[in-house]
C-alpha positions in Angstrom: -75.6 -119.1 57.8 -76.3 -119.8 54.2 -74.8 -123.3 53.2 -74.8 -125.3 50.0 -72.9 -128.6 49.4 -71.7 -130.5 46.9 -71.0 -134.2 47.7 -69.5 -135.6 43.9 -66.5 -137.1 43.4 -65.5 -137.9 46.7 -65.0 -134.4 48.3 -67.9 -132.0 49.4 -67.5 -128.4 49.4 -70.0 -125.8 51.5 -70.4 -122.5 50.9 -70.8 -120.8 54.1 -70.9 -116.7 53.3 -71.6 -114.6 50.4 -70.0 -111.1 50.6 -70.7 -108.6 47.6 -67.6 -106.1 47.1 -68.0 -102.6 46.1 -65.6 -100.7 44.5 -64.0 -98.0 47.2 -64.5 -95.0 44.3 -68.1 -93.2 45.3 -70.5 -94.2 42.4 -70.8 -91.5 39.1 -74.7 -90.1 38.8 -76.0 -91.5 35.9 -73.3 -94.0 36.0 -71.2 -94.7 32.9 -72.7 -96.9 29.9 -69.8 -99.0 28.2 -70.8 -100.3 25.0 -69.0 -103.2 23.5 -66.6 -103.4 21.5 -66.9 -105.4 17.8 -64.3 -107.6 18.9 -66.1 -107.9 22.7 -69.4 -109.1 20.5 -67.8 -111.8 18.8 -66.0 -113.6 21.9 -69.5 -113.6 23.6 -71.0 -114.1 27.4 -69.9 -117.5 28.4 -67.9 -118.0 31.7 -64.1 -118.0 31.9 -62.8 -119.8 35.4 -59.3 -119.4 37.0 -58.0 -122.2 39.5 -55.5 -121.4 41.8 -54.2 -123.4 44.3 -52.1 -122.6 47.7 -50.4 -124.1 50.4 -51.1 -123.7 54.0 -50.2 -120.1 55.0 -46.9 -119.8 56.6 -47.8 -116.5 58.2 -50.9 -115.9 59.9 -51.3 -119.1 62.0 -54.0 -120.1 59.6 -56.6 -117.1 59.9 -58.8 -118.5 57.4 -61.0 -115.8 58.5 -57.9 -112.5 58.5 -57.2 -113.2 54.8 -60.7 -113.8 53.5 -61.1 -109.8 55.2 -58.2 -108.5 53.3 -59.0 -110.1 50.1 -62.2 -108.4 50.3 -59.9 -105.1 50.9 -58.0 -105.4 48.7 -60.7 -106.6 45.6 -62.6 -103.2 46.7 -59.4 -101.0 45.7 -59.0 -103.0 42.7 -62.1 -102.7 41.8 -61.3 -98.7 41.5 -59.0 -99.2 38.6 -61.3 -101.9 36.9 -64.7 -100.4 37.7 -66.5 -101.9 34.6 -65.5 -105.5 36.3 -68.5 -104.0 39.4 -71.0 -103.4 37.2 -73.7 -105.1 35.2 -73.8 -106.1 31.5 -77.7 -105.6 30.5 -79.2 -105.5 26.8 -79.6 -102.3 25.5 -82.6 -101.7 24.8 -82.1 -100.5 21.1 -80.0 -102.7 19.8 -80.7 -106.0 22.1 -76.3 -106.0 22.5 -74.9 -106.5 25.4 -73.3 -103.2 27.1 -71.9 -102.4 30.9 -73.1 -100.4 33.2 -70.6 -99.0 35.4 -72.9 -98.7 38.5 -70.7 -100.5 41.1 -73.2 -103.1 41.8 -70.1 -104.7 42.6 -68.4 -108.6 43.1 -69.4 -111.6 44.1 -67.3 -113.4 47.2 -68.1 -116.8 47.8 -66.3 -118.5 51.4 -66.0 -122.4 51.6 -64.7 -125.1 52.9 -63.7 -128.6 51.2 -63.6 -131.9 53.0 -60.4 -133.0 51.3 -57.1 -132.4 52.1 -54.9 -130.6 49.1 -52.6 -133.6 48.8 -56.1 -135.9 47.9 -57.7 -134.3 45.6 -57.2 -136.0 41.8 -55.1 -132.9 40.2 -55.9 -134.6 36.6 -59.5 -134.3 36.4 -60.6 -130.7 36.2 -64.8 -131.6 36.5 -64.7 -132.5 39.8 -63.8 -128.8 40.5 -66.7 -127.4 38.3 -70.0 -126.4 39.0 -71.4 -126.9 42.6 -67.7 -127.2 44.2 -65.3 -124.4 43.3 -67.1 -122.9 40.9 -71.0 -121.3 41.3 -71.8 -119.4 38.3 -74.3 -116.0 38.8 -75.3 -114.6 35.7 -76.0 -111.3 37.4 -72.2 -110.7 38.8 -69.5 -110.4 36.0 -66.9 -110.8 38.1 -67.1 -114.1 40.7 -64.3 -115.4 43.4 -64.5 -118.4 45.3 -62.2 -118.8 48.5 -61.8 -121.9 49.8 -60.2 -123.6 52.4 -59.2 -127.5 52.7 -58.8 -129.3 55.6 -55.1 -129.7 55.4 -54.8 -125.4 55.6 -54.6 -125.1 51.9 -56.5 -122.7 50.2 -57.8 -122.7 46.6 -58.9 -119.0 44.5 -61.7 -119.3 41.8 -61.7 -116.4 39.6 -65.1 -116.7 37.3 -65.2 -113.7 34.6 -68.2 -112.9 31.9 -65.9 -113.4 28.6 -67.7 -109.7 27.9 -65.6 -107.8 30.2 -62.4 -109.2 28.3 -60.0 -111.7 27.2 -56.9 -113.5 29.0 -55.0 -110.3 28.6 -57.4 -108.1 30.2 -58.2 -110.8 33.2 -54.4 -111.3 33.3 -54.0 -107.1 34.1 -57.0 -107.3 36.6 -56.0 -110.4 38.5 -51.8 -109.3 38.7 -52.9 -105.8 39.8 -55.4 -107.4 42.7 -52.3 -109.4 43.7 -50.3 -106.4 43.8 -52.3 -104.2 45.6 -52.8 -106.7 48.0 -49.1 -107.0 48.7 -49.3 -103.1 49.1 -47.1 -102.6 45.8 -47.7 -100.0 42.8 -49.6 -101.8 40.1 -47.6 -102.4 37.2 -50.7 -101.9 35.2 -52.7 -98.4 34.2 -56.2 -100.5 32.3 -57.6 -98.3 29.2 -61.2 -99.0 29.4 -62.3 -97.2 26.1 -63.0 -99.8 24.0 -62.7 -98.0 21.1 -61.9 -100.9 18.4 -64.9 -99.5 15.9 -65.3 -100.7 12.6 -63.6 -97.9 9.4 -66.2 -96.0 7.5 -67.6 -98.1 5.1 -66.4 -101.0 6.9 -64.8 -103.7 4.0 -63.2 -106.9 4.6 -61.5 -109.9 2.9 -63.4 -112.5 1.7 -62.0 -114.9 3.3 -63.2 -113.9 6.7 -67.2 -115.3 5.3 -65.5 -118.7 5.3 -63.8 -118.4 8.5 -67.1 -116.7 10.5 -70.6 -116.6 10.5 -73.7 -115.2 11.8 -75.7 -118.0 14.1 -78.2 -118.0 16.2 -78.9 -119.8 19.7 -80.3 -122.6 18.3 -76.8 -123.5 16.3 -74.9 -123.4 19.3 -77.4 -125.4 21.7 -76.8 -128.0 18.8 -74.0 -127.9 18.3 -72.6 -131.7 18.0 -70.9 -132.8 20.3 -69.4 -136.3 22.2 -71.7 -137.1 24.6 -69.0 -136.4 27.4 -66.4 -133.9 27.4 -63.7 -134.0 29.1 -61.8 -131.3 30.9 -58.1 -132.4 32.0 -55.0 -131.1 33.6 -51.6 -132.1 32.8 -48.0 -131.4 33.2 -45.5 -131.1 30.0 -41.6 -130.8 31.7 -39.4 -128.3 30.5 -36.8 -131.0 28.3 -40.1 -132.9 26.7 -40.6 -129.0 25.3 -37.3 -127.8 24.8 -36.3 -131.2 22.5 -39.7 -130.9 20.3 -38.7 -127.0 19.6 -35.0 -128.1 18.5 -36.9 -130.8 16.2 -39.3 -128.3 15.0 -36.7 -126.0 14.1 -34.0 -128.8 12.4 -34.4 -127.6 8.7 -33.0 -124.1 10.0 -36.1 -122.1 10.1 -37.0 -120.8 13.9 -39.7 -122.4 15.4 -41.5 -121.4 18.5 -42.4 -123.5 21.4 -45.7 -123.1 21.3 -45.6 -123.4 17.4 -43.6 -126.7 18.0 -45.7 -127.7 20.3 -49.1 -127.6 18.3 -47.2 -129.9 15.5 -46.8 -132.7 18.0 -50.3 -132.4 19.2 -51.6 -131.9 15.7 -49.5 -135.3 14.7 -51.1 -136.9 18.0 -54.7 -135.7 16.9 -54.5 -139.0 13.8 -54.8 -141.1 16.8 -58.0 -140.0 17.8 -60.2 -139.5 15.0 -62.0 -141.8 12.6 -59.8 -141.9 9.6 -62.7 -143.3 7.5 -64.8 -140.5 7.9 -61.9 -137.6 8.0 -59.4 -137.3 5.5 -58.1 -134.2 6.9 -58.1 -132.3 10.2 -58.1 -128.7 11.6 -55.8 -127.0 14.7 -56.8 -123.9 15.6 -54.5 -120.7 17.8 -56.4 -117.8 19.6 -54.4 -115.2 18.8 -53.9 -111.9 20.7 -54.0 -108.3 18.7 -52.5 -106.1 20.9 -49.2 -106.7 19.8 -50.6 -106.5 16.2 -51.9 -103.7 15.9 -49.9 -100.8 16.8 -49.7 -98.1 14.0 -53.0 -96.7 14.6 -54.0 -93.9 17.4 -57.3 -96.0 18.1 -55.2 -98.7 18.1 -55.3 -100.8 21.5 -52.3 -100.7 24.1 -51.3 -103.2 25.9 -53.1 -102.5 28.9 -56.3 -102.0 26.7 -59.0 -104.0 28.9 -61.4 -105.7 26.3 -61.2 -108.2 23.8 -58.8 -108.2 21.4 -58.9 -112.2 19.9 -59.4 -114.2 16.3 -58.7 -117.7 15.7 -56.3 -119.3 13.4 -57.1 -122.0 11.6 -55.0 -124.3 9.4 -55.8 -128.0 7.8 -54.0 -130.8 6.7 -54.4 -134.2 5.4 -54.2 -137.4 7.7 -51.2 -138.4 5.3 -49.8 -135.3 5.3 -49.7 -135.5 9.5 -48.6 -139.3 9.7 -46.0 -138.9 7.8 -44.6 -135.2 8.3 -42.0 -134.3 10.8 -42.6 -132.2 13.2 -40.4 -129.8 11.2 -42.7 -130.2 8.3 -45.8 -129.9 10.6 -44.3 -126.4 12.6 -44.5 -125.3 9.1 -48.3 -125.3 8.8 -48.6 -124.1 11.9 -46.4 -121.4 11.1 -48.3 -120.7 8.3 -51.6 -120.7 9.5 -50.6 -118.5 12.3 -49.0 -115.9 10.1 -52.1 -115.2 8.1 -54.0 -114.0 11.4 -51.1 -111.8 13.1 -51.4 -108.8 11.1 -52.8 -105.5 11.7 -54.9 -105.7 8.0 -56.2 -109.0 9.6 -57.9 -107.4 12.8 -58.9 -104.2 11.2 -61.0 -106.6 8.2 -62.5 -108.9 11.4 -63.9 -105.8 13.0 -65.3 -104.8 9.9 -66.7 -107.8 9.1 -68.3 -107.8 12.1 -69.6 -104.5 11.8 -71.1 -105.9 8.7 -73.3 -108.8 10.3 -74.3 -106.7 13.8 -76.3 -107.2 15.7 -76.7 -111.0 16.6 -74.7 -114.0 17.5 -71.1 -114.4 15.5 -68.6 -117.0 15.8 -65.8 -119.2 13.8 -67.5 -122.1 12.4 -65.3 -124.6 14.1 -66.5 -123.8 17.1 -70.0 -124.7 15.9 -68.3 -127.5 14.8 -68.6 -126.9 11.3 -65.7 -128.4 9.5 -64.3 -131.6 10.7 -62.0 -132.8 14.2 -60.2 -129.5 15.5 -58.3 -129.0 18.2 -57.8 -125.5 19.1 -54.9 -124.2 20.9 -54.7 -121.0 23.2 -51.3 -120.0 24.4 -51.3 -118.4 28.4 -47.1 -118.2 28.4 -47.7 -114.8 29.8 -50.5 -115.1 32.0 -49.1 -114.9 35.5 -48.9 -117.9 37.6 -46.4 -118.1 40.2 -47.1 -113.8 40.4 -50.3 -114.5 42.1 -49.1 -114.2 45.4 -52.0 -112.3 47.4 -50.5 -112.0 50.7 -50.3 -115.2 51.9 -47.5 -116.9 49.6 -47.3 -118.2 45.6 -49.3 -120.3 44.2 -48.5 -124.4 43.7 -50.8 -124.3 40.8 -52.4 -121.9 38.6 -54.5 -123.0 35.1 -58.1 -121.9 33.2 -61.1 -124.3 32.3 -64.8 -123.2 31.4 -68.0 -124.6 32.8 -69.1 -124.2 29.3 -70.9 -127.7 28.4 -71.6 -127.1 24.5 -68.2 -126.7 22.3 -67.4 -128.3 18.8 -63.7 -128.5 19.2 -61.0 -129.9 21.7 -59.2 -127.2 23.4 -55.9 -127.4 25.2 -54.7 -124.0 27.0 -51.0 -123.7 27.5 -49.1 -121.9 30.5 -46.5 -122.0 32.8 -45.9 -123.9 35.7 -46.1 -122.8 39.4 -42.8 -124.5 39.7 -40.8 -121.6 37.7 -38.7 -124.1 36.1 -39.9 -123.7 32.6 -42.5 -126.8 32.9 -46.1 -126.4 31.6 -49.1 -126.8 33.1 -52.2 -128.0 29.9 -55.8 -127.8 30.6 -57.9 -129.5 27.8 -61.4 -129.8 27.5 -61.2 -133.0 25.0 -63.8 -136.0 23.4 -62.5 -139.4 24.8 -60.5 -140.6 22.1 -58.6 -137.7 22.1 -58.2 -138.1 25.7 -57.0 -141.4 25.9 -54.4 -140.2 23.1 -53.2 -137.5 25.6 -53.0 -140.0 28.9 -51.2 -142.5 26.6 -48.5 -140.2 25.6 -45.0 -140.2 26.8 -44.5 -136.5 27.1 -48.1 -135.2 28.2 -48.3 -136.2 32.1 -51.8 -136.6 34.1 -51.1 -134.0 36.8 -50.7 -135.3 40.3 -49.5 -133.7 43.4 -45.8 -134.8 42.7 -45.8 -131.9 40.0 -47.2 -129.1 42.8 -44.4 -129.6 45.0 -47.2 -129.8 48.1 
């Protein structure tokens, strides 16, 4: 038996089988080549994680063993629909980009078992589950799952994805559908892998975009500066805290979204944490989906178009512009800054652009850190949570983080609760100042068990 452990933080976790999954469709002869899209290039390789957390099963007199087995099942049928997510993203040899081969090389499956019991483990801080506990990054697999069981019966699902093979949308399709098949349901999903979101002939773009983007290297983001620790964090926002901050965000008449309303209270909040004699102003950013934005063209992408389809917002304002706004006055930037990216013209000018500066290493410069304190926000209100039921009941807890170590902004990903009651559940990858704003506040709650209902 191959076993690792981990023995940080209080809990150790061994891993005590590796299982590859195949897809069940017979394997094509050459297999298919995917290239990436533009959009695909510019979000990158890193590592995306998913942690999802489950009570003891109520219905197979804890066969630890029995669902492992149909997970494995059911990943292999799923893996039919998504077959890109079995194969292996290599360089081409060309170009030196990134493409996938579609030769069913398959999944990773990880089994484990942690010391603790559910109801012990510290909910808030989010690096204790990282690398070398519930999370074992393989460059070689795309697509990595972790099960593993606690000692109280509990069982926690890691979902680790190459950011190549897609975006929260796409991962959101794969994982719902694997959740569905396994509950022996049609999947509500039919994925378009075409990734077909190529650059117009000549390829133009607004200017703007060169002040928004840029051509690196790996050099700029290995130093990239960042606080010698960064934090990653889980909290819990209650459904009132948001509902009241939407009705202030929206008191001079104009609608404001909860998510818009939200990022104006964390944008005031961000004051407290940065070094006012350094920073007279400072940055929020939104990752903002295109599917929704793009929808006159035929090449356009549907919503069950499996790839990435993401830019980044970015608006600024002035310290005393934040201290002393409402958050009325404060949605209103948002607002703004959001609007300029949520246009078809926007997407179709980012894929040119990056059509323009191929091949090599793109980003937005405030993820190099180029530009100041930003805190970028990334909304998840349709990811599925309490959906993920796999067989062996719902989920208590369902949120994102990133073993990524090297990032120049704060990041705080927004989703619903487990609990179905309209709560949130924030993960945030945050410098310490910034952190002890956020577990100072009144509204933003350190997660602990008494929010999972276990």
């Amino acid at each position: 038996m191959d076993v690792e452990a981990s023995i940080e933080e209080g809990f150790m976790v061994n891993v005590s089988k590796k299982s590859i999954v195949k897809s069940i469709t017979p394997l094509e002869d050459p297999p298919q080549v995917l290239s990436l899209s533009n959009l695909d290039l510019l979000s990158g390789r890193f590592p995306v994680t998913y942690f999802y957390f489950y009570r003891k099963p109520a219905n197979d007199g804890g066969n630890f063993a029995s669902i492992v087995e149909a997970l494995k099942s059911s990943l292999a049928v799923t893996l039919s629909y998504f077959y890109p997510f079995a194969g292996q993203i290599v360089s081409n040899l060309s170009t030196g980009e990134p493409e996938i081969v579609c030769d069913n090389t398959g999944a990773l499956l990880l089994e484990a078992d942690a010391s603790s019991d559910l109801k012990k483990l510290d909910f808030r801080d989010i690096n204790q589950f990282m690398q070398g506990k519930l999370v074992h990054i393989r460059p070689d697999f795309p697509v990595q799952v972790q099960v593993t069981k606690y000692t109280c019966g509990g069982i926690s699902l890691t979902f680790s994805f190459d950011h190549a093979l897609g975006d929260a949308s796409a991962f959101h399709r794969f994982l719902l559908s694997w959740s569905e098949i396994s509950r022996n349901i049609p999947i509500s999903c039919r994925p378009d892998h075409s990734r077909n979101l190529r650059a117009r002939i000549p390829p133009t773009y607004h200017p703007s975009l060169d002040q928004a983007f840029l051509k690196c290297t790996m050099e700029d983001i290995l130093n990239i500066p960042t606080p010698k620790t960064l934090l990653k964090r889980l909290y819990h926002v209650e459904y009132e805290s948001i509902n009241k901050l939407q009705k202030l965000a929206s008191s001079d008449g104009r609608s404001r979204t909860k998510i818009e309303a939200f990022s104006a209270y964390l944008w005031k909040m961000m004051v407290r944490a940065i070094d006012v004699e350094f920073h007279a102003t400072c940055k929020m950013g939104w990752l903002v989906d295109g599917r929704r934005r793009m929808g006159n063209g035929e090449s356009d992408p549907s919503p069950d178009y499996i790839g990435n389809v993401l830019s980044l917002a970015v608006g600024e304002a002035s310290i005393a512009e934040l201290k002393n706004g409402t958050i009325a006055d404060v949605s209103s930037k948002v607002h703004e800054a959001i609007s300029k990216v949520t246009t078809r013209s926007h997407f179709l000018d980012l894929i040119d652009w990056i059509e323009c500066h191929r091949p090599g290493l793109m980003l937005a410069k405030v993820v190099l850190g180029q530009g100041g304190p930003t805190l970028v926000v990334s909304s998840g209100r349709r990811f599925p949570v309490a959906e993920l039921d796999f067989g062996f009941g719902r989920p208590v807890l369902g949120t994102v983080c990133s073993t990524i170590e090297k990032i120049g902004v704060g990041y705080v990903n927004q989703r619903a609760s487990a609990r179905g009651d309209g709560s949130w559940t924030l993960s945030a990858i945050l410098w310490p100042e910034l952190a002890a704003a956020f577990d100072s506040d009144p509204i933003i709650q350190p997660m602990s068990t008494r929010y999972l209902q276990l």
